[in-house]
N, C-alpha and C positions, 0 to 999 in steps of 0.2 A: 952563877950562870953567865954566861956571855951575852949582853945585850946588843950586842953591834948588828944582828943579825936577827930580821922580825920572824923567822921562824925557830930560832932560839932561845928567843927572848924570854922572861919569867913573866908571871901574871901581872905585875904592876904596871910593866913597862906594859902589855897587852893594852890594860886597863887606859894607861894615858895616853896611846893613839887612838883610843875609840873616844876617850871623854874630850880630847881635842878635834880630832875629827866630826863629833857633836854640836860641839861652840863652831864652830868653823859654819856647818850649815846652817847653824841657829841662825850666826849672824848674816849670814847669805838672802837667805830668804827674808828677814827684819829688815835688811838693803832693797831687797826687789820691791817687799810690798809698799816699801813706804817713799820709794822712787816711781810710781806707778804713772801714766799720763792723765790727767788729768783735760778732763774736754773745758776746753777754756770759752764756749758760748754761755753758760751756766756760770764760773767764775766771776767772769769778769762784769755779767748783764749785757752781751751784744747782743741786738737786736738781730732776729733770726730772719729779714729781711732788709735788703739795702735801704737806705734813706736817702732820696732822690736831692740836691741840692736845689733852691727855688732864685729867686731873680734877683741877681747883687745889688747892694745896697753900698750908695756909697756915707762914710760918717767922717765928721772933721770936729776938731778939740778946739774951734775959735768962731766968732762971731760972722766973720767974714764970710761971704759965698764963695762957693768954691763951682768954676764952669768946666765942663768935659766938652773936649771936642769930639 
């Protein structure tokens, strides 16, 4: 038979566009789910409200006073 042509084509050749066509979607869908989004407040542990900053603190690595003007 003449394979060049898919409505010519013999059963085998039938058989390995559908068993490739198969693998094809298998690994299609094995891509999407395992690419999915992921809600990253849960992930990561952010706190589900802001954390307000409080009144700066100044620190220094030596004995000496340190003056702000």
């Amino acid at each position: 038979m003449n394979n060049a042509s898919l409505a010519t084509a013999d059963r085998i050749t039938h058989l390995k566009v559908v068993v490739l066509a198969l693998v094809a979607s298998i690994a299609i869908m094995v891509i999407g789910i395992t690419a999915h989004a992921v809600d990253d407040s849960r992930a990561y542990g952010v706190a589900s409200t802001p954390v307000k900053a409080g009144k700066a603190v100044m620190m220094s690595t030596s004995e000496t006073p340190t003056f702000v003007r």
